[in-house]
KOLKE-893719 format. One record per residue: x, y, z of N, C-alpha, C, O in turn. Coordinates in Angstrom, 2 decimals. Example, Ala and Ser with C-alpha at 12.3 -4.5 7.8 and 13.67 -1.06 7.14 Angstrom:
BEGIN
+---------+---------+---------+---------+---------+---------+---------+---------+---------+---------+---------+---------+
!     nc1 !     nc2 !     nc3 !    cac1 !    cac2 !    cac3 !     cc1 !     cc2 !     cc3 !     oc1 !     oc2 !     oc3 !
+---------+---------+---------+---------+---------+---------+---------+---------+---------+---------+---------+---------+
!   13.19 !   -5.69 !    7.80 !   12.30 !   -4.50 !    7.80 !   13.20 !   -3.30 !    7.80 !   14.24 !   -3.32 !    8.46 !
!   12.85 !   -2.25 !    7.08 !   13.67 !   -1.06 !    7.14 !   12.90 !    0.03 !    7.87 !   13.41 !    1.14 !    8.04 !
+---------+---------+---------+---------+---------+---------+---------+---------+---------+---------+---------+---------+
//
This chain:
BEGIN
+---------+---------+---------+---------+---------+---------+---------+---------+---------+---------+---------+---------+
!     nc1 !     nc2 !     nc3 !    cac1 !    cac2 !    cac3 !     cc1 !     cc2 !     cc3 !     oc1 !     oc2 !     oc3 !
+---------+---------+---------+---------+---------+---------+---------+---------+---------+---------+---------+---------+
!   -9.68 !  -35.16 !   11.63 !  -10.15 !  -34.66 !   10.36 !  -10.77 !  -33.28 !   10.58 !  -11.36 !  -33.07 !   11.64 !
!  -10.66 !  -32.16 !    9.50 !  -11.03 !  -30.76 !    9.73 !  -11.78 !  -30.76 !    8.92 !  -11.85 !  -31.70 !    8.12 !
!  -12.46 !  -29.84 !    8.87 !  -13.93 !  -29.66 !    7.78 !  -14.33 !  -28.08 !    7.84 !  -13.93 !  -27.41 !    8.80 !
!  -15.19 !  -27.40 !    6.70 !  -15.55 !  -26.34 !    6.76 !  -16.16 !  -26.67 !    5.83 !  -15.90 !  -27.35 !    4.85 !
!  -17.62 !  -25.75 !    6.43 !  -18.72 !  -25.26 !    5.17 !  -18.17 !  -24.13 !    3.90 !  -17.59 !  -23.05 !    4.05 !
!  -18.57 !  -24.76 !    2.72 !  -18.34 !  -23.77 !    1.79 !  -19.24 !  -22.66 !    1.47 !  -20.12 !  -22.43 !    2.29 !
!  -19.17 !  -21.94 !    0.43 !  -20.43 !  -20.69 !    0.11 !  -21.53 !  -21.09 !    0.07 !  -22.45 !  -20.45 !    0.58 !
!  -21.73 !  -22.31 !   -0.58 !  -22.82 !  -23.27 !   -0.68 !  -23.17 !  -24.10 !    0.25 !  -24.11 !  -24.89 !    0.20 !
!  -22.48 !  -23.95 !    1.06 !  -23.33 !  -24.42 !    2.35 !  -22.91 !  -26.61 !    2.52 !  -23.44 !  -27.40 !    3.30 !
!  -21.93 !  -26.87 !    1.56 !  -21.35 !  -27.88 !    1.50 !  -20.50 !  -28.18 !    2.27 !  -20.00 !  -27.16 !    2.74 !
!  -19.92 !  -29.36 !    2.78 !  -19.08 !  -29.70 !    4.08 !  -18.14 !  -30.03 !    3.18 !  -18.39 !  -30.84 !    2.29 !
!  -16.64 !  -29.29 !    3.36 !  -15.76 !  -29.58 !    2.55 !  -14.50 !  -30.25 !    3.88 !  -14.38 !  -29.78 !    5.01 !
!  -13.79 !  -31.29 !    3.35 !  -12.57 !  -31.97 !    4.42 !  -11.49 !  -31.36 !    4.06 !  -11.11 !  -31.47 !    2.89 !
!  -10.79 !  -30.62 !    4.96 !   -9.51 !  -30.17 !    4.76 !   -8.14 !  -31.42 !    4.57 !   -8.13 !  -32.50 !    5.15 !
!   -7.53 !  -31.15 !    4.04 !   -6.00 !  -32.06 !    3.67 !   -5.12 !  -30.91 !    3.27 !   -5.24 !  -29.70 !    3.05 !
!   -3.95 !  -32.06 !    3.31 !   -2.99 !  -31.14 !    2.34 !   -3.23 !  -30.46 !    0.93 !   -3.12 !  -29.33 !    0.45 !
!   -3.68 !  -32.03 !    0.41 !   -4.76 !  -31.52 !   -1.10 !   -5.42 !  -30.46 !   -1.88 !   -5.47 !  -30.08 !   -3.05 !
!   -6.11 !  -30.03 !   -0.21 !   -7.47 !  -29.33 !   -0.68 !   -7.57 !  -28.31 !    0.92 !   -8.52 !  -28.34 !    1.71 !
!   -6.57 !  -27.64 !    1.03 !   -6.40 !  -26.51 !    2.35 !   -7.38 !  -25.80 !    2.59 !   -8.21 !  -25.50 !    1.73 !
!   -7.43 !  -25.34 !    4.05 !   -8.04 !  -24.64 !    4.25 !   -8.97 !  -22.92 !    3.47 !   -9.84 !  -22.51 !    4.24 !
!   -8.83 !  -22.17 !    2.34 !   -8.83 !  -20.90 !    2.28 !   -8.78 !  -20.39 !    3.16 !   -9.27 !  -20.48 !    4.29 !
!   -7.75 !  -19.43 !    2.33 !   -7.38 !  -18.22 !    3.14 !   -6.97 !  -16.98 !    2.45 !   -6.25 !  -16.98 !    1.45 !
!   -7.51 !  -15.84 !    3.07 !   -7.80 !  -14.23 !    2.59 !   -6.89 !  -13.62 !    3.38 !   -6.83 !  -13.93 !    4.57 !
!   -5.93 !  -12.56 !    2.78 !   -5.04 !  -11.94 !    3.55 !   -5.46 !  -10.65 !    2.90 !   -5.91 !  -10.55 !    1.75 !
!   -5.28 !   -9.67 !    3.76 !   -5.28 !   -7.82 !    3.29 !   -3.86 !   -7.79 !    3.81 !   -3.33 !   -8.48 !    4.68 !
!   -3.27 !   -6.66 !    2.93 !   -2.03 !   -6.15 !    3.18 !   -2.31 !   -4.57 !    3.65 !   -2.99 !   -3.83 !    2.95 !
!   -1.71 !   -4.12 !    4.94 !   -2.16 !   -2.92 !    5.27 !   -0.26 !   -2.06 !    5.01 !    0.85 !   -2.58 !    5.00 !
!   -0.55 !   -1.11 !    4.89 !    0.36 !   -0.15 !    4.85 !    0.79 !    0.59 !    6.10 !   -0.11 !    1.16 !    6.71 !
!    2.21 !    0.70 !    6.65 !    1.71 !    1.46 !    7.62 !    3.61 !    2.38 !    7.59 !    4.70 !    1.97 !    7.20 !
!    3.09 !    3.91 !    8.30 !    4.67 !    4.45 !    8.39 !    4.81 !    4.59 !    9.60 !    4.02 !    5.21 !   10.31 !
!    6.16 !    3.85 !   10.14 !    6.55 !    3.82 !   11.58 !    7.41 !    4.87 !   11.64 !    8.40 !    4.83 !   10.90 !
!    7.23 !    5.99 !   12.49 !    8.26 !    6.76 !   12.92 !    8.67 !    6.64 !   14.46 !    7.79 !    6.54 !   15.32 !
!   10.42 !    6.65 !   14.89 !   10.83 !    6.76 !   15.83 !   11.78 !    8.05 !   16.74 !   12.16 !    9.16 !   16.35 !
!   11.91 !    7.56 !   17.72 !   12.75 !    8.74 !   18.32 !   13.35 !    8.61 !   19.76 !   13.07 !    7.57 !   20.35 !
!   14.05 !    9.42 !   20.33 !   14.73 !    9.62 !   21.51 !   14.20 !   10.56 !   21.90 !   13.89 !   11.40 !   21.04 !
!   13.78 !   10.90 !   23.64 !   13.07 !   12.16 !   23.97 !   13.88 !   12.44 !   25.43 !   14.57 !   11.49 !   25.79 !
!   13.87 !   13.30 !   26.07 !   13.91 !   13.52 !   27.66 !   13.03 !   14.21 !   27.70 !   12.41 !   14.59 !   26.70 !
!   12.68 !   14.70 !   29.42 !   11.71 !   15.69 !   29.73 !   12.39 !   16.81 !   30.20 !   13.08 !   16.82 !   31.23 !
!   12.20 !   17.84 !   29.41 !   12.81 !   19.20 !   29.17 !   13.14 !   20.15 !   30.16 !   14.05 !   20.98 !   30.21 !
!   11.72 !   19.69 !   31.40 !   11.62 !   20.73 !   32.41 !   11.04 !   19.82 !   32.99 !    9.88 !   19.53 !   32.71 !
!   11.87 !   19.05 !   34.11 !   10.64 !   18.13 !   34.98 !    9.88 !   18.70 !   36.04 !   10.28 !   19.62 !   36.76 !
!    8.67 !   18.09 !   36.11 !    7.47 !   18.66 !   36.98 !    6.81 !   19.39 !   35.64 !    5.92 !   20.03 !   36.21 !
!    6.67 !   19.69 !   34.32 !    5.91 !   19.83 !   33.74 !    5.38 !   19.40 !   32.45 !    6.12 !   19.41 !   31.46 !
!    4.29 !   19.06 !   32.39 !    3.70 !   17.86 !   31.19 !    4.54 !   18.74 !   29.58 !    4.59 !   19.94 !   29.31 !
!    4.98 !   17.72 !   28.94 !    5.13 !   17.92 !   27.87 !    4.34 !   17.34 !   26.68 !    3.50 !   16.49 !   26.96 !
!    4.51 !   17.72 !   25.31 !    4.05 !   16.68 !   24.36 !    4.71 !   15.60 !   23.55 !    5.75 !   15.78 !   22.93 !
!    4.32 !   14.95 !   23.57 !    5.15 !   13.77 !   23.26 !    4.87 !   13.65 !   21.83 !    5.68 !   14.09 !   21.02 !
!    3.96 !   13.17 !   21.51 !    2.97 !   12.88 !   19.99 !    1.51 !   14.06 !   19.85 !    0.46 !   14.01 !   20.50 !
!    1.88 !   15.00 !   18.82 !    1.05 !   15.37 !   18.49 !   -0.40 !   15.04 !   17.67 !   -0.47 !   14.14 !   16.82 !
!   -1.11 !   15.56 !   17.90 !   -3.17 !   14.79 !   17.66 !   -2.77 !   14.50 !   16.33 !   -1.97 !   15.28 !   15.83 !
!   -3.16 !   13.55 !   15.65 !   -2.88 !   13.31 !   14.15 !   -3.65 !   11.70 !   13.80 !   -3.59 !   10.77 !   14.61 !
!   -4.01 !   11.66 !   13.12 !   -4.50 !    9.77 !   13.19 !   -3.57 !    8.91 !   12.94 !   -2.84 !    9.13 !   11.97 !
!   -3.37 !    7.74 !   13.75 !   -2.09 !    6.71 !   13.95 !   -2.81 !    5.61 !   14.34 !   -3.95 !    5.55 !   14.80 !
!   -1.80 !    4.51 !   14.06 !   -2.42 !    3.10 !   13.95 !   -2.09 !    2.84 !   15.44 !   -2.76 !    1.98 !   16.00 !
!   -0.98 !    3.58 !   16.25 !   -0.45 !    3.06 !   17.38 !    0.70 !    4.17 !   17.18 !    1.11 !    4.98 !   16.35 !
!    1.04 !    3.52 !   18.94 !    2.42 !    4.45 !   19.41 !    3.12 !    3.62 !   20.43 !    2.56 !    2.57 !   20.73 !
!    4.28 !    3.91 !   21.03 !    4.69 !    2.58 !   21.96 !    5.76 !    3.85 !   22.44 !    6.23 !    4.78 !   21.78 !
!    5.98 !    3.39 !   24.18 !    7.10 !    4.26 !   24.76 !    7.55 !    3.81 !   25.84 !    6.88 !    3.27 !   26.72 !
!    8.98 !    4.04 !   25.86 !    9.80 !    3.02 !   26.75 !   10.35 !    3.81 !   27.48 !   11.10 !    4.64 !   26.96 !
!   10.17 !    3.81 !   28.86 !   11.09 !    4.33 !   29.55 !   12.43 !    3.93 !   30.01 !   12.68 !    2.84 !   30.53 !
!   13.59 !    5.26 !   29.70 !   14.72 !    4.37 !   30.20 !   15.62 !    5.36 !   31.11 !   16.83 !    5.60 !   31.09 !
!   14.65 !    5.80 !   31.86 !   14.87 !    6.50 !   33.01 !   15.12 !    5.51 !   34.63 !   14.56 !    4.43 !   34.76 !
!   15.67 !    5.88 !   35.31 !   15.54 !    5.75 !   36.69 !   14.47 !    5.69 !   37.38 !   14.25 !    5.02 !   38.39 !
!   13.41 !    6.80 !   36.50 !   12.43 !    7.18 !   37.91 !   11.07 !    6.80 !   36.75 !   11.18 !    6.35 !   35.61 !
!    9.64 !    7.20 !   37.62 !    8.90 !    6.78 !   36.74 !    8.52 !    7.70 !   35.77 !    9.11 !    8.78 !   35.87 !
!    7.42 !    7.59 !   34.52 !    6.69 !    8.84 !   33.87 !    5.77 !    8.67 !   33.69 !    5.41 !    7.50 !   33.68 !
!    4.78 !    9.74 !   33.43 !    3.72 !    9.19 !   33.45 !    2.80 !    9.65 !   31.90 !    3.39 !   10.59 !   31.37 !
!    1.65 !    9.26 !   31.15 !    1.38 !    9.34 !   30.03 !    0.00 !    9.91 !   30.19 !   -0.62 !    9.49 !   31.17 !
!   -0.54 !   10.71 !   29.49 !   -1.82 !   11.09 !   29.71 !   -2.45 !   10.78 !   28.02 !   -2.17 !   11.37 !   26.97 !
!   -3.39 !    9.60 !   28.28 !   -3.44 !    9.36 !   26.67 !   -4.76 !    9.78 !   25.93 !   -5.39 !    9.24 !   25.02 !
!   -4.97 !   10.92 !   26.63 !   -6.55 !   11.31 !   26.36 !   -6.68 !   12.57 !   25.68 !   -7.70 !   13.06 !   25.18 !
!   -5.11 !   13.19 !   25.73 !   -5.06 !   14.38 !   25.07 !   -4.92 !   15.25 !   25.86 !   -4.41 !   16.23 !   25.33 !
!   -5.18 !   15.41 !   27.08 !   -4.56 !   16.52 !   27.76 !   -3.28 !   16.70 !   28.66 !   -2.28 !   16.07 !   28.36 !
!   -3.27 !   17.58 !   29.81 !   -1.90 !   17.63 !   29.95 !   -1.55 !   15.94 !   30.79 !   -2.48 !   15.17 !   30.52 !
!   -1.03 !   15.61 !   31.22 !    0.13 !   14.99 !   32.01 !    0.35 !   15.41 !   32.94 !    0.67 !   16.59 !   33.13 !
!    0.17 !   14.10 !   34.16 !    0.51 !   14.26 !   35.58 !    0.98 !   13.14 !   36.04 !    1.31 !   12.24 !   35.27 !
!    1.08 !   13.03 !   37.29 !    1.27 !   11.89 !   38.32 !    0.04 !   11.17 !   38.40 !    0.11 !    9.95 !   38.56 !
!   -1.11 !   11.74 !   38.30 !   -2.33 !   10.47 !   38.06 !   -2.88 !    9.95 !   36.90 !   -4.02 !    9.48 !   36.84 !
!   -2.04 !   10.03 !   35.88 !   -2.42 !    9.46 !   34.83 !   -1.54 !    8.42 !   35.23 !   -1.02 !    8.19 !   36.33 !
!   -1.39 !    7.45 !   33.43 !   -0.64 !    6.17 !   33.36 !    0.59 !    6.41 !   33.92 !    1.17 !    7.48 !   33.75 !
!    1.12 !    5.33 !   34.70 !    2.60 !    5.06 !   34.84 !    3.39 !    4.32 !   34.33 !    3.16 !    3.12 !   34.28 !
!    4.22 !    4.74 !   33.95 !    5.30 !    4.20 !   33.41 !    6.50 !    3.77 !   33.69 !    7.49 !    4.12 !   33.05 !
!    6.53 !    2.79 !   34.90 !    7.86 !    2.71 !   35.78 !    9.11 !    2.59 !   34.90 !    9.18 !    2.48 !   33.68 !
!    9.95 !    2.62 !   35.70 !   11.31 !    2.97 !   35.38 !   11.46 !    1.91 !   34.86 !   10.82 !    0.95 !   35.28 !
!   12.99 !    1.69 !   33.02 !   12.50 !    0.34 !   32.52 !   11.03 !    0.11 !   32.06 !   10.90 !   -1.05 !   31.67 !
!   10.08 !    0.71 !   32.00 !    9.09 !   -0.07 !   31.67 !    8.61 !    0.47 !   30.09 !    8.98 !    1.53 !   29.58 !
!    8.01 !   -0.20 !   29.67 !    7.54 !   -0.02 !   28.13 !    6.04 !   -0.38 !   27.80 !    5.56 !   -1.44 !   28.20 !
!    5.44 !    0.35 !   27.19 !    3.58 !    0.62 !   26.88 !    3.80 !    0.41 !   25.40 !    4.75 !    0.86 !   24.76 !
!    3.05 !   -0.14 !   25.04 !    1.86 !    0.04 !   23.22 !    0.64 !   -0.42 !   23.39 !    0.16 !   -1.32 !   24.09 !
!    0.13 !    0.48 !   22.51 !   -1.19 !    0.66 !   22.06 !   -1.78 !   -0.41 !   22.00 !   -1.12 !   -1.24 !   21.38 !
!   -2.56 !   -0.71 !   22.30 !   -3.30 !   -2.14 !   21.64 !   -3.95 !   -2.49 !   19.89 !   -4.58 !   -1.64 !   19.27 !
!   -3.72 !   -3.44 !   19.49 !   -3.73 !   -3.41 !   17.69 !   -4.98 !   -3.03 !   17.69 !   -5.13 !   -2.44 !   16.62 !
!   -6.20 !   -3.02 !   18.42 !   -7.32 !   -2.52 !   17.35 !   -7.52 !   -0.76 !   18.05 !   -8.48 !   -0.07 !   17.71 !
!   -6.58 !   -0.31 !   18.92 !   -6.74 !    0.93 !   19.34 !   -5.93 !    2.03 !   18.68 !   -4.71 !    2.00 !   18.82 !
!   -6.43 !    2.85 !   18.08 !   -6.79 !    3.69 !   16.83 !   -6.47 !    4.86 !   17.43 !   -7.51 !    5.17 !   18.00 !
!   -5.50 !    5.88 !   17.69 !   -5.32 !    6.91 !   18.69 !   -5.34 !    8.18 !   18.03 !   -4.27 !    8.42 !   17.47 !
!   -6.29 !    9.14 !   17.93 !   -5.53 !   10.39 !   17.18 !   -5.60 !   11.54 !   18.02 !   -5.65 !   12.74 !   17.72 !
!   -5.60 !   11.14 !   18.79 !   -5.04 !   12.58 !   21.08 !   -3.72 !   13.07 !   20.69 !   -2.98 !   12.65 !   19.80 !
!   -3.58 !   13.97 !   21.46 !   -2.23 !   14.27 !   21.59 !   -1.72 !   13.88 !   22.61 !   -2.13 !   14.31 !   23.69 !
!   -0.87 !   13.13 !   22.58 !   -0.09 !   12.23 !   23.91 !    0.95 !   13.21 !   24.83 !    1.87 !   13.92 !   24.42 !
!    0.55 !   13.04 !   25.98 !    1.58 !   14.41 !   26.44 !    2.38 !   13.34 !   27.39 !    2.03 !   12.18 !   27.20 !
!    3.35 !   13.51 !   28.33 !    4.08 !   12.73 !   28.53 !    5.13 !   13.89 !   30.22 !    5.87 !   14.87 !   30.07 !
!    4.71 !   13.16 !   31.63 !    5.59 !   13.81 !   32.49 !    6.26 !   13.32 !   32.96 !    5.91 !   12.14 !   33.06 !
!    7.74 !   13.60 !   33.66 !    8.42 !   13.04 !   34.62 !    9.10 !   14.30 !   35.72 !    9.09 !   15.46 !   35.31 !
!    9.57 !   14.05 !   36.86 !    9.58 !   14.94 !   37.68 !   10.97 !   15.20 !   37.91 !   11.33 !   15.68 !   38.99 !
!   12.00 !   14.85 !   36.75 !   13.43 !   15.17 !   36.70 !   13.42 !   15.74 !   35.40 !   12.76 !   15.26 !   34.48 !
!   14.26 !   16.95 !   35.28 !   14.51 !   17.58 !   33.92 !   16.14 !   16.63 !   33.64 !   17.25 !   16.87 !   34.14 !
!   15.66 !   15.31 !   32.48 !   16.61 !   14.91 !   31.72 !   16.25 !   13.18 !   31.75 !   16.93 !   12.24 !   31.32 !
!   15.08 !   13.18 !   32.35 !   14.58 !   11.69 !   32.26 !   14.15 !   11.24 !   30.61 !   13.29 !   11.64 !   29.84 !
!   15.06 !   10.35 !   30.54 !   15.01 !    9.59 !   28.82 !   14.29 !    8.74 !   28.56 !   14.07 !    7.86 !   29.40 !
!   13.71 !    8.72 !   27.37 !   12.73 !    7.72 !   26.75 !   12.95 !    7.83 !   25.29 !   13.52 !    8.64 !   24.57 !
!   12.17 !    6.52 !   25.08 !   11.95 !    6.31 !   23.53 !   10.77 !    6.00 !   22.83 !   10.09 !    5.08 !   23.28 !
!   10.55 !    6.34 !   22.23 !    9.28 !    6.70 !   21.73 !    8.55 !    6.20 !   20.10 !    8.99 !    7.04 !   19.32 !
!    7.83 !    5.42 !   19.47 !    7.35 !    5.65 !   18.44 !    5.84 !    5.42 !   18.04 !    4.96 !    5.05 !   18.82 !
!    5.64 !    5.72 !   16.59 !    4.18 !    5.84 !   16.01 !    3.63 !    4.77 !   15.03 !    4.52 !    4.14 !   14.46 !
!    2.98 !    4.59 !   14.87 !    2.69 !    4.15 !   13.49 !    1.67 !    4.42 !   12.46 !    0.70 !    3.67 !   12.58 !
!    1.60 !    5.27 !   11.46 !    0.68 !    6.26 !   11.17 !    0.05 !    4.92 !   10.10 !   -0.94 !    5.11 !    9.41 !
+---------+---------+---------+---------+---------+---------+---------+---------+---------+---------+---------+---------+
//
């Protein structure tokens, strides 16, 4: 048997009858996507420009690794990695508005990329 206090502070029994409540918000959101390589490897590019977004997610589908600098500045080898095959998103309550720059050390290493504003 399930139970919950009401506003009033009453012990109400859940059934089929008499369900649980429940409150939903509907959020809005615009997903944009894309295809990228790195233009000139050995130097950080930008990937996602500073803007406020609910999230971003990026897949590498390179050979080699890349790496993500998610703090807004440039991109290196000691930021995040991104092995080859491998794929990152944001976490749902992480709120990003950096500019994501994005390196790999071959000019033509491919990825995919999106946002969700």
């Amino acid at each position: 048997m399930s139970a919950f206090l009401d506003d009033n502070g009453k012990l109400v029994t859940v059934s089929k009858s008499n369900p649980l409540p429940v409150e939903t918000t509907q959020s809005t959101t615009t997903e944009t996507v894309g295809n990228g390589t790195i233009t000139t490897g050995g130097v950080s590019q930008v990937l996602l420009t500073a803007k406020t977004r609910k999230g971003y997610w990026v897949q590498n589908k390179s050979g080699a690794s890349l790496y993500i600098n998610r703090g807004g500045g440039t991109a290196s080898t000691s930021n995040f990695e991104l092995v080859a095959g491998g794929y990152f998103e944001t976490p749902v309550w992480e709120n990003v508005s950096t500019k994501i720059e994005i390196f790999g050390a071959t000019t033509g290493q491919v990825f995919n990329y999106g946002e969700c504003a």
